[in-house]
C-alpha positions, 0 to 999 in steps of 0.5 A: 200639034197638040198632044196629051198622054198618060202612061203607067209604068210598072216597075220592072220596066222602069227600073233599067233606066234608073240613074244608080249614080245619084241613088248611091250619092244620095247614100254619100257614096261617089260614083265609082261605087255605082259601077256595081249596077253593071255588074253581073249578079252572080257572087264570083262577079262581085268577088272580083268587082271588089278586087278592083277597088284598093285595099282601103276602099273595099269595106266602102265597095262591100257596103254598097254591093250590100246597099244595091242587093238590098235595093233590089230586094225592094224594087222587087217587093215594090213591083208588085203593089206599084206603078209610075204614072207620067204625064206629057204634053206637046203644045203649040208655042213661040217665044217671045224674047224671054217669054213662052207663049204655050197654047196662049199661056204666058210662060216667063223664064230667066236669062243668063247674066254672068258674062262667060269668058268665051264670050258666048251669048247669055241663054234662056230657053226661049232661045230653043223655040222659033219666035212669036215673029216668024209667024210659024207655030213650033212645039214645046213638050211638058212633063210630069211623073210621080209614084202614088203617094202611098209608097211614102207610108212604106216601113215608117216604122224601120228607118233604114227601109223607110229611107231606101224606099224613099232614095227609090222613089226618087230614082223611080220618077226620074227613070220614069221620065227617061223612058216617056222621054224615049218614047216621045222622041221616037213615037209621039213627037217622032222627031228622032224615029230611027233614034237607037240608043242604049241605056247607058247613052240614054242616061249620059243625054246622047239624044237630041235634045233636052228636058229640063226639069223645075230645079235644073240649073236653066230653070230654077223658079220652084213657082213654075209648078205652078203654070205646068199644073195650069198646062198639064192638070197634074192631078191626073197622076195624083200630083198636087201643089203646095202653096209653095211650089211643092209637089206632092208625093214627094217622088214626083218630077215635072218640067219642059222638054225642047227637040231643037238639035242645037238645045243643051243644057245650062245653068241661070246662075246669079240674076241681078235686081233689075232682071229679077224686078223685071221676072217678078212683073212677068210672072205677076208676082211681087219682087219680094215672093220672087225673092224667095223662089229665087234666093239662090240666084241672087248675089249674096 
């Protein structure tokens, strides 16, 4: 199979399945503060959300109901002016042990080094694609989403607005994903047709299967932008790559999405020198620029 789409998302289709919880963490507040999201809208619902919360916490409670009305006040003047473009892709492809091979694309990825103490095995994702020796191609899906770039020139000159648009947009291009994600299990791939899930079990992953994006835990290498641009051509939605694995606008997202029943989600962790000599030869870099695409998961 192969398969390639472009979706343009208003934002008030996109906005339910923003994740409320890490656009308040971006605002330093901790995830019981969120819960406002569920709340009914009307000034005695709040009212009574407030008395919910300790006597010491309700001024922090306050501020974030204020934060979430003013959010929402931008949302609403966003939606006018902008959408959320996504790209996906199902492709055929095999792996081969630690590799990929994606519609004949060589596609490098990391393996767990760190013993667990349940002795399970040491995970790559190569692990959720059968392999290039059973001789039966399978499916990988890749992604990518972004918001147009203008939005980054919203309020320069209000800080605050300027901030509360960009912790937006962020939160934007990751419930954009979430909804191509929905729409790929039950309709393009179709391997969970008869999936029927709420958004709050959308966003706690109650679904088969996972997406991965660059900078997630199982795949930390920021230069693997640089193999998606290749396989997706992201400049379709207006995505381009910095010569450091950047992607620009800064609201975007890209990465892989596995059906395997059995996938789930990871961390790498730390790598040792021999691992990362043998990734650098695999993605046909030098051990001193994957050095620094890796620095996180090397010992200290």
């Amino acid at each position: 199979m192969i398969k390639s789409e472009i979706l343009n998302y208003p934002i008030h289709n996109v906005a339910p399945y923003i994740n409320w919880i890490y656009f308040f963490h971006a605002w330093g507040f901790q995830p019981r503060f969120a819960a406002i999201a569920n709340i009914h809208g009307c000034d005695a619902c709040h009212a009574s959300w407030l008395t919910t919360f300790p006597e010491e916490e309700r001024a922090k409670a306050a501020e974030a109901m204020q934060l979430f009305k003013e959010a929402n006040r931008v949302l609403d003047q966003l939606d006018e002016e902008i959408t959320i473009q996504c790209i996906f892709k199902l492709c055929q492809a095999n792996s081969d042990q630690d590799n990929l091979i994606i519609e004949g694309t060589n596609f490098p990825l990391l393996r767990q080094q760190t013993p667990h103490p349940n002795g399970s095995p040491f995970l790559c994702l190569s692990d959720f694609i059968r392999p290039l020796s059973s001789g039966i191609p399978d499916i990988v899906g890749l992604f990518a989403s972004s918001i147009n770039g203008e939005v980054e020139e919203y309020y320069k000159n209000d800080p605050y607005k300027h901030l509360l648009v960009q912790t937006l947009s962020d939160r934007l291009a990751e419930a954009a994903t979430e909804k191509m994600h929905e729409y790929v299990r039950k309709e393009a791939w179709g391997y969970a047709p008869e999936e029927s899930l709420s958004i709050p079990d959308l966003l706690v992953e109650k679904y088969q299967g996972i997406r991965p994006a660059v900078g997630y835990p199982s795949l930390p290498d920021q230069s693997i932008n640089f193999l998606l641009d290749e396989l997706l051509d992201m400049k379709q939605i207006g995505i381009t790559i910095t010569e450091n694995g950047a992607m620009h606008p800064h609201a975007s997202v890209c990465g892989m999405i596995f059906a395997h029943p059995a996938s789930h989600y990871f961390a790498v962790g730390k790598i040792g020198e021999d691992q990362l000599k043998d990734y650098a030869h695999r993605r046909g870099m030098s051990v001193d620029v994957m050095r620094k695409f890796l620095s996180a998961n090397l010992p200290k």
